[in-house]
C-alpha positions as CSV (number, residue, x, y, z in Angstrom):
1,X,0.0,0.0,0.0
2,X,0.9,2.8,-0.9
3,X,2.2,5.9,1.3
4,X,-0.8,8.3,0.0
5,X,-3.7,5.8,0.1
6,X,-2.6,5.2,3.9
7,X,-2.9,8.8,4.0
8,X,-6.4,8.8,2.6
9,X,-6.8,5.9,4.5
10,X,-6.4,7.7,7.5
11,X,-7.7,10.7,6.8
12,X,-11.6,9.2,6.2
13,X,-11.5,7.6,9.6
14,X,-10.4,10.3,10.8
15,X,-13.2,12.4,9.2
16,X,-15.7,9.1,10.4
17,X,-14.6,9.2,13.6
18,X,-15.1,13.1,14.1
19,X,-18.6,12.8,13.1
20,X,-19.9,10.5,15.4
21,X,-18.6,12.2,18.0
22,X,-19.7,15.4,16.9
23,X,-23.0,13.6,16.3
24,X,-22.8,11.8,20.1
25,X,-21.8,15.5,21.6
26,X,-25.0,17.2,19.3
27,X,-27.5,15.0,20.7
28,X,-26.2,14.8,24.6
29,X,-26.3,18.8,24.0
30,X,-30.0,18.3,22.5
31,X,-30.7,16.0,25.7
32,X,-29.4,18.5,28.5
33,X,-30.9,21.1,27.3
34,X,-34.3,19.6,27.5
35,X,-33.4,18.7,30.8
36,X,-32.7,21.9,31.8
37,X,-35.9,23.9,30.4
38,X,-37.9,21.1,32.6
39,X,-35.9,21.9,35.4
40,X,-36.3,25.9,34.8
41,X,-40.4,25.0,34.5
42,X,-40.6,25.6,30.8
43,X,-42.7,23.2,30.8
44,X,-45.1,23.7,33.8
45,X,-48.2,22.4,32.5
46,X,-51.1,24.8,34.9
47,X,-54.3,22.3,36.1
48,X,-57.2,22.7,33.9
49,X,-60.2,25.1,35.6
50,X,-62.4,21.9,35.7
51,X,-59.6,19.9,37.1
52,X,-59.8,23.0,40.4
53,X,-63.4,22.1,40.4
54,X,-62.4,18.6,40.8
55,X,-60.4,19.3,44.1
56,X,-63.3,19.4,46.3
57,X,-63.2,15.3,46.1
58,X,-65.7,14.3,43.5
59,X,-63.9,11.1,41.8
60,X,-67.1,10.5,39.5
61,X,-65.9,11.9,36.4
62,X,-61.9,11.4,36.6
63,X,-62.3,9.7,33.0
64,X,-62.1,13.2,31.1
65,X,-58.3,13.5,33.0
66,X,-57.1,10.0,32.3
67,X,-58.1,9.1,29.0
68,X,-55.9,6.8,26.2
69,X,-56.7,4.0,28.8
70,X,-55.5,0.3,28.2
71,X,-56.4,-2.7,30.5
72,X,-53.6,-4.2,31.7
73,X,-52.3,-6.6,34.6
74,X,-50.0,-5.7,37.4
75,X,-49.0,-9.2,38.6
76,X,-52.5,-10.9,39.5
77,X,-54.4,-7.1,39.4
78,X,-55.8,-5.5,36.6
79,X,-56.0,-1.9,36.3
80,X,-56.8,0.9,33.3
81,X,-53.4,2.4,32.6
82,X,-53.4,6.2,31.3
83,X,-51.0,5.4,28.4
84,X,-48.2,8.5,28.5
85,X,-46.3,8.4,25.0
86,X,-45.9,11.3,24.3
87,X,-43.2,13.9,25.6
88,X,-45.7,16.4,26.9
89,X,-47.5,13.7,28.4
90,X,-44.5,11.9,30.1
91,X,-43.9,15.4,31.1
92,X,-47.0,16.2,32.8
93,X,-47.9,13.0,34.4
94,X,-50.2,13.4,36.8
95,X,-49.0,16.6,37.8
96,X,-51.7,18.9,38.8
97,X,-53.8,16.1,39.1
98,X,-56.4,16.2,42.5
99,X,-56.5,12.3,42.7
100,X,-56.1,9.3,40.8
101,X,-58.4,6.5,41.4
102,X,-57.7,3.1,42.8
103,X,-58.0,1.7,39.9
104,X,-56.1,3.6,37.4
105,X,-52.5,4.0,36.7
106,X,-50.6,6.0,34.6
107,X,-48.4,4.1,32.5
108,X,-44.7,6.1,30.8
109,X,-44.5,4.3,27.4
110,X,-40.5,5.6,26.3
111,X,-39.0,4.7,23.1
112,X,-35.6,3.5,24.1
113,X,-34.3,1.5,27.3
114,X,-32.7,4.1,30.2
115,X,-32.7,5.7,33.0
116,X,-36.0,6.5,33.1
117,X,-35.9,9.6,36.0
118,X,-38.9,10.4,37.8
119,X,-40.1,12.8,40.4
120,X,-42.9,14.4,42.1
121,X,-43.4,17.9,40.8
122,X,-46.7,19.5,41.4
123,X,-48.2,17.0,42.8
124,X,-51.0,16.5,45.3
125,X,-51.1,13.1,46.5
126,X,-48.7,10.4,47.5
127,X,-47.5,7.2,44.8
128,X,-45.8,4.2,44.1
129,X,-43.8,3.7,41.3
130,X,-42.6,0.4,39.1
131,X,-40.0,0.8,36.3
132,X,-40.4,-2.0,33.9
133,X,-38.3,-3.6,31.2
134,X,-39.1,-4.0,27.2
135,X,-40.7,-7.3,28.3
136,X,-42.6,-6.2,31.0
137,X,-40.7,-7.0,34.2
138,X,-41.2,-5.4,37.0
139,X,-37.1,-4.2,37.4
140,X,-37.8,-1.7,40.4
141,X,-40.0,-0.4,42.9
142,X,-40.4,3.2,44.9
143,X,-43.1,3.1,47.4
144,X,-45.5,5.4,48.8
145,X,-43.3,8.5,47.4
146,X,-44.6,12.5,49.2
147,X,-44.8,15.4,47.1
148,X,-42.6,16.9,49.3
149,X,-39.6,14.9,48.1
150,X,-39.5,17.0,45.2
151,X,-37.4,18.3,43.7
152,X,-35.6,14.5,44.1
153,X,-35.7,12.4,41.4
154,X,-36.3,8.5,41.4
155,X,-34.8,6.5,39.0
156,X,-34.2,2.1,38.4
157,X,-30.5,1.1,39.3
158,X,-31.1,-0.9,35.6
159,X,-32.1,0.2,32.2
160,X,-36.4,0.6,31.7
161,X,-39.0,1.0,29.2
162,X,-41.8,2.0,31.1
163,X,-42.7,3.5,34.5
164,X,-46.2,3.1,36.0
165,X,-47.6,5.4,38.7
166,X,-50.5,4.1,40.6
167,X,-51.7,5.2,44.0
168,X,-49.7,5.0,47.4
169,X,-50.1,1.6,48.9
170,X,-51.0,-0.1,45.5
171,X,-47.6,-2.4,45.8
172,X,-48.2,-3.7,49.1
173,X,-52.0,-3.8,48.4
174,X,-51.4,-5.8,45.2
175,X,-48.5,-7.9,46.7
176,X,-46.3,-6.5,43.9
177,X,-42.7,-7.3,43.9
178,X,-39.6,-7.8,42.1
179,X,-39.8,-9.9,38.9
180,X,-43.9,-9.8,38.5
181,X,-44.7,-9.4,34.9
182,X,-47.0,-6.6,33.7
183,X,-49.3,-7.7,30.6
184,X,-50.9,-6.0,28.2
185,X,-48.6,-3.5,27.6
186,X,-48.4,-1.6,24.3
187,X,-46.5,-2.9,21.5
188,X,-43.8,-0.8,20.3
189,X,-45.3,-0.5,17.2
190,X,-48.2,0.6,17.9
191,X,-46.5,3.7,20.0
192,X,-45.2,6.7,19.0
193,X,-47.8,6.9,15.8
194,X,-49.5,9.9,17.0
């Protein structure tokens, strides 16, 4: 080989190599500044005027604030999951929200494996969370979690695909532990259409 095409060689790896970092360093840029704007409030999402007429503790129409329900089942219990697969909807949550009812659940649908962080800004009730693999797994659990722990942030010591939210005291209620299997979850390919 000769001298110059080692050169070339060289110099398109070179060029290869620059832009997948400059790529990698773009979209961890991209990421933290998202982070940031939610940690600012840019995204404060202010409760609805019917959801302040809600406060005083009627429960008999909380279908118009979780809608996109799926059945699914928690281990041996079977609840309507609020399906959140969106990014303004994974960023609202049940934020603002007076209640949520027995139950319901609201489920975070991401697109890739990860962290996953959660926390408990604006709201007005206590929760458990589960963080779930791609198959369905329960892979962690954070119970009976206070609004006042905000502005902490919960997160699964492995890599998840979904979170679900349900009322404080649902996973000792529902004997929920480590390993149960969630089913009826969304397909990937059904997410992320919308």
């Amino acid at each position: 080989m000769k001298t110059a095409e080692r050169i070339v060689i060289v110099a398109i790896l070179l060029i290869l190599i620059g832009g997948g970092a400059w790529i990698y360093f773009s979209v961890q840029a991209k990421h933290q500044a998202v982070v940031d704007a939610v940690e600012r409030g840019d995204y404060e999402i202010r409760p609805h005027e019917d959801a302040r007429k809600l406060q005083t503790g009627d429960e008999s129409d909380w279908q118009q604030y979780y809608t996109n329900l799926i059945p699914i089942s928690i281990g041996s219990t079977t609840v309507q999951a609020s399906v959140a697969d969106t990014l303004s909807e994974q960023i609202k949550g049940l934020s603002g929200t007076p209640y949520i009812p027995a139950n319901v659940v609201k489920l975070f649908a991401f697109k890739a494996s990860g962290e996953q962080s959660m926390w408990m800004k604006d709201m007005n009730y206590s929760l458990d969370m589960l963080w779930l693999s791609k198959e369905g797994k329960v892979i962690h659990i954070e119970e009976n979690l206070s609004p006042d722990t905000y502005p902490k942030s919960f997160s699964s010591p492995k890599p998840a695909w979904y979170v679900v939210e349900t009322k404080a005291g649902f996973v000792a209620s529902s004997s929920i532990k480590l390993g149960d299997k969630v089913v009826g979850l969304p397909k990937e390919d059904l997410l992320f259409n919308n």
